[in-house]
C-alpha positions in Angstrom: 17.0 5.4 -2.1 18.0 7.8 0.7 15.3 7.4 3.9 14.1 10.1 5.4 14.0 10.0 9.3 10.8 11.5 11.1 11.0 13.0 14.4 9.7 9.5 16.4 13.1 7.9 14.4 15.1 10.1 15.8 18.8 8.2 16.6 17.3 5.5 15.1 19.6 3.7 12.4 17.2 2.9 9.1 18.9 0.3 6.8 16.8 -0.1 3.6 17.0 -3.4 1.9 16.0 -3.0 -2.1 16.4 -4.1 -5.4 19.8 -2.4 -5.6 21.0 -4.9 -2.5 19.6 -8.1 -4.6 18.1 -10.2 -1.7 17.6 -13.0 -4.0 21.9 -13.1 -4.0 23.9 -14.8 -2.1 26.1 -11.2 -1.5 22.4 -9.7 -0.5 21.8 -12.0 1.7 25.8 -11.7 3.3 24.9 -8.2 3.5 22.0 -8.7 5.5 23.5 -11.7 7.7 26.4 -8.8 8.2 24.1 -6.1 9.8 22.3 -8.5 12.1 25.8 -10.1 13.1 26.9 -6.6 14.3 23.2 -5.2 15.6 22.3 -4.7 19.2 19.4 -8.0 18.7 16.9 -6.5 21.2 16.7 -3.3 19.9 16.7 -4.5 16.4 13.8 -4.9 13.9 13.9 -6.9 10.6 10.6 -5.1 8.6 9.7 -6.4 5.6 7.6 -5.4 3.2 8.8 -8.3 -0.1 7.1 -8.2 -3.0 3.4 -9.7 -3.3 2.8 -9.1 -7.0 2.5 -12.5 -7.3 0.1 -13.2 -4.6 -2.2 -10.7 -5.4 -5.8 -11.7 -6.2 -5.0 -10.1 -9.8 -2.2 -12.5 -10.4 -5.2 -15.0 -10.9 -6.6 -12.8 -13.5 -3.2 -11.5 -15.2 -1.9 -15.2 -15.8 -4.7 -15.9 -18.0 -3.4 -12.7 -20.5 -0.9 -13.7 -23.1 2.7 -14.0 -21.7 0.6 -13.7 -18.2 1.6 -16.9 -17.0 5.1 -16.3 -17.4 5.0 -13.7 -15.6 3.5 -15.0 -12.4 5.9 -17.6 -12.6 9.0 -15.1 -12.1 6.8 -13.2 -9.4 6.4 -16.6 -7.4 10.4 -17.2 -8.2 11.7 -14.0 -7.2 9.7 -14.1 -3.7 10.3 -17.4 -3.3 14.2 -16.2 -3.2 14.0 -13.6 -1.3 11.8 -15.5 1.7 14.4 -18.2 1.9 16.7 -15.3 2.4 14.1 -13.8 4.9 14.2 -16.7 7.0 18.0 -17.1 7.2 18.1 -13.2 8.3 15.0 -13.4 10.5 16.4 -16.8 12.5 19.7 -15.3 12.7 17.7 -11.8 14.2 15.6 -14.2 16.4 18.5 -15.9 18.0 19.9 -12.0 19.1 16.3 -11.2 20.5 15.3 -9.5 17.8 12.3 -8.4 16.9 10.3 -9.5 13.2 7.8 -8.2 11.3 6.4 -8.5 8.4 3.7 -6.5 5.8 1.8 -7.0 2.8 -1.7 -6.5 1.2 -4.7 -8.6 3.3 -5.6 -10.3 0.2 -1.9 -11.4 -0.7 -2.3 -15.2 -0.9 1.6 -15.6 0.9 -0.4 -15.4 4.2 -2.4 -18.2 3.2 1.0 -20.6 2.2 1.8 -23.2 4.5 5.8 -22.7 4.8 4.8 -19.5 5.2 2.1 -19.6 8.2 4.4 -22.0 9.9 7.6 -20.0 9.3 5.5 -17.0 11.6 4.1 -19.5 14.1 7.6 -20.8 14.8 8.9 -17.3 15.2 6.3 -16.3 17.5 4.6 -13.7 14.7 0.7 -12.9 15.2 -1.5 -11.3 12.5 -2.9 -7.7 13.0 -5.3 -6.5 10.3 -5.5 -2.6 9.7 -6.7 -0.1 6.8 -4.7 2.5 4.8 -7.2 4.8 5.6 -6.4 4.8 9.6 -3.4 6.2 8.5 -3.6 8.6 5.8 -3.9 7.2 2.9 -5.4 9.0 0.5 -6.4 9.0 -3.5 -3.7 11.6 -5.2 -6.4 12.0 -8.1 -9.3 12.7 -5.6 -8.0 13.2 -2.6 -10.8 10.9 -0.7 -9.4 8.3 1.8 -7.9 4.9 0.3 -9.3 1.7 2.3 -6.4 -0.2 1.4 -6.3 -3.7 3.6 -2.9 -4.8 5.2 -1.9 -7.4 7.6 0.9 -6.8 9.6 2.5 -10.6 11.1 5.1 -9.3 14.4 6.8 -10.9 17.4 5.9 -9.1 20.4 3.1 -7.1 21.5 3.9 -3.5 21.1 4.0 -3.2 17.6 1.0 -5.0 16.9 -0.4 -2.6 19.7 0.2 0.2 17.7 -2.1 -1.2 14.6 -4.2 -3.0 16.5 -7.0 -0.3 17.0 -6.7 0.8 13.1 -9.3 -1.0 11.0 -12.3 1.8 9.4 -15.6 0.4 9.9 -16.6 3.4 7.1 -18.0 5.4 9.8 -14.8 7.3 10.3 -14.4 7.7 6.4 -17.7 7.2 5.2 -16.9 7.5 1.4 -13.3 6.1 0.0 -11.8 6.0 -3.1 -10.6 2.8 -4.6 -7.5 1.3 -4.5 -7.1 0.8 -8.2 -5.7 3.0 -11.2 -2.7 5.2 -10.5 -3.4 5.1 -6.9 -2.7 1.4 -6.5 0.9 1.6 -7.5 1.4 4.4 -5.2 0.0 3.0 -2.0 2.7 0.2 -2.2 4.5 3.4 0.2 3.3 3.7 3.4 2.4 7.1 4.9 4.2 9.6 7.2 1.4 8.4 9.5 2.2 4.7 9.2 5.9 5.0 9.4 
């Protein structure tokens, strides 16, 4: 899909990974490997966002439905492809003096993996914890503020800065609607706010 750019992006170069690309290829991956190879490293950022269907606490719930379990299974397959991707791209970024980040749901049980907390600790990542709400998110049925939890894992200081102050102790927002229904498909995008 075409990215828009927001006035803070101006001159800045966005290169959208998706579906279309196939990171889970060995030609997505090239394509990736490519635009690192011929990036200025330092300023450089690998985002991701992957998948966490299959880490989210209703995964554990969904399996137990008929056909359920087969379904988790490809989840866990499919992101299990594209991190071994992520890593090759986010080594290969490091090595330039790149920076890394990563995002997805606090409750996504990837943070918890092993490979995957090592994988950040090697690179130098740190966790900061921060709420849709902060930053816009809103119910498009009700139009009340959306709590949604995220983590955000990053080298360096300055982008964890950014979302380090961002967590709504409901006093801000002191009603919210809830991240489910239509609304929870939707807040998979981030908000002008966030970007």
């Amino acid at each position: 899909g075409q990215v828009q750019l927001y006035k803070v992006a101006k001159g800045c170069k966005v290169e959208r990974i998706t579906i279309e690309h196939d990171a889970t290829s060995k030609q997505g991956r090239e394509h990736v490997l490519k635009l690192i190879a011929d990036c200025d490293g330092p300023r450089t950022m690998l985002f991701s966002s992957m998948p966490c269907t299959g880490g989210t606490p209703w995964a554990n719930i969904n399996k137990l439905k008929p056909g359920g379990m087969e379904k988790w299974q490809e989840h866990q397959r499919v992101f299990r492809a594209i991190w071994a991707t992520y890593v090759v791209c986010a080594k290969a970024l490091a090595a330039k003096d790149g920076h890394l980040a990563n995002e997805w749901p606090t409750g996504c049980e990837y943070h918890r993996w092993p490979e995957v907390q090592e994988f950040f600790t090697a690179m130098g990542m740190k966790a900061v914890k921060f709420h849709g709400c902060r930053l816009g998110l809103v119910s498009f049925s009700t139009g009340l503020p959306i709590m949604k939890p995220w983590t955000l894992t990053a080298s360096g200081n300055e982008l964890r800065k950014e979302f380090s102050d961002l967590l709504c102790n409901k006093s801000i927002h002191p009603e919210h609607a809830p991240c489910a229904g239509q609304d929870t498909k939707r807040t998979e995008s981030y908000t002008d706010e966030m970007v």
